[in-house]
Structure formats: C-alpha cells, structure tokens
C-alpha positions as CSV (number, residue, x, y, z in Angstrom):
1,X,-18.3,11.7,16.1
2,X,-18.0,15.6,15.8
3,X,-20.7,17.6,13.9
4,X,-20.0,20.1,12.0
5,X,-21.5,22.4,8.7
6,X,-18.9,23.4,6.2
7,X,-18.9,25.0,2.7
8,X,-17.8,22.6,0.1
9,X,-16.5,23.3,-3.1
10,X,-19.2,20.8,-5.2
11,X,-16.4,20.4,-8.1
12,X,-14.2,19.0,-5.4
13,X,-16.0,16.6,-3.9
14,X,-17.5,15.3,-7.1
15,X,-14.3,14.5,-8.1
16,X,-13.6,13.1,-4.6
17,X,-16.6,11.2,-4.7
18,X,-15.6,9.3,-8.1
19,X,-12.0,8.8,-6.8
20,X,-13.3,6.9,-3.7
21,X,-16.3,5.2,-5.0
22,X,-18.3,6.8,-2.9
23,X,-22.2,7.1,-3.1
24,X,-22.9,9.9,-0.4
25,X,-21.4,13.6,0.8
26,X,-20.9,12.4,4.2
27,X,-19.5,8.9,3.2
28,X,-16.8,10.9,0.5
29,X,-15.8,13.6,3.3
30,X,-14.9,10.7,6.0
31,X,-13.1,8.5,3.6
32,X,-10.7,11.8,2.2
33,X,-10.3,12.2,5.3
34,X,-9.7,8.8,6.2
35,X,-7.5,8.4,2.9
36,X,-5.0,11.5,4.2
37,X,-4.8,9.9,7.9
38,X,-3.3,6.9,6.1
39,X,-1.7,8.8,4.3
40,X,0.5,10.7,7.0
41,X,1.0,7.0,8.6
42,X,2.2,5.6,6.0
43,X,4.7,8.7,5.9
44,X,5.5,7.8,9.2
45,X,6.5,4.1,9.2
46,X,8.9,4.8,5.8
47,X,10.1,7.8,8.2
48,X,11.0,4.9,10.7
49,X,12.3,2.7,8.1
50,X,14.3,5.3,6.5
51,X,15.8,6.0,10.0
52,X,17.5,2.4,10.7
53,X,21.1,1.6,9.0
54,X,20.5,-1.9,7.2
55,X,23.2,-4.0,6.0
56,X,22.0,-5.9,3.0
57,X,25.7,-7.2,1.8
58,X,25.6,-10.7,1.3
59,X,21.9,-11.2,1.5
60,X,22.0,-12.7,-1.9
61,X,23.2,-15.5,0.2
62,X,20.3,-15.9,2.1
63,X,18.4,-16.8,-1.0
64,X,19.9,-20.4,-1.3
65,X,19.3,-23.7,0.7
66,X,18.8,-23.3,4.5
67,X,18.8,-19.5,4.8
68,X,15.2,-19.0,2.3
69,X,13.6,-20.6,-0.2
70,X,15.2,-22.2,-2.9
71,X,14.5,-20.8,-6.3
72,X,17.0,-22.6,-8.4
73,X,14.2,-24.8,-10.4
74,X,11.4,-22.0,-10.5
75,X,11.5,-21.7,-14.7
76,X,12.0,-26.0,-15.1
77,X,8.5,-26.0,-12.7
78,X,6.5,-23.1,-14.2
79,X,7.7,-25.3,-18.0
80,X,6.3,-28.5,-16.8
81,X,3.5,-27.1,-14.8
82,X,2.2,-25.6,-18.5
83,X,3.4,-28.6,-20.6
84,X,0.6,-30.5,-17.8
C-alpha cells in the first residue's frame, strides 16, 4: 500500500463520504478510488461485448420446450399461487 499526503477539497469528499457510506477519510479516498477502477472494467467488458457480432434472430425460439424454460403457464401459477 502506497503512502502518500494530498490536499483535499473537504466539500468533495464530504459528499464522497455520504455517497459511499463511508465513516473515515482514508476509508472514502480507497473506495472512490476503488468505485472508478470498477468503473473503467466495467467499460471494458461492454467494450468486449460491444465488439462480438451476435445473431439473436430466432432466439424467441429458444424460449419454448427443450431449448429454455417454459413460460407458457407463468400468469395461471402466480393466480393460483395467490388464490393459496
């Protein structure tokens, strides 16, 4: 773990403290900084997703008996699950 001393802006890191739900300086600097690491990884794997040619035609097909699960009596169950 580095050490360092910086300047804060106190306005700033109030607000990032209540944002995080943090109860300490240190504890609200490491989790923005943990927050925007996330952040730029999460930009990365859409990045990757965005990147691959996907071919969803006829994936409604999937939904039905043998390729998924079958959804056909989801309203008659959730009815007689809260007439029970």
């Amino acid at each position: 773990m580095t050490r360092i001393t910086v300047d804060v802006n106190d306005e700033w890191l109030e607000a990032a403290r209540e944002e995080l739900g943090t109860d300490t300086k240190v504890a609200t600097i490491n989790a923005a900084l943990h927050a925007f690491a996330m952040r730029r990884k999460a930009a990365e794997i859409v990045a990757a997703f965005d990147s691959v040619q996907m071919d969803f035609s006829d994936s409604h097909q999937a939904w039905g008996y043998g390729g998924g699960r079958d959804l056909s009596r989801l309203a008659e169950d959730a009815r007689e699950a809260d007439a029970a």
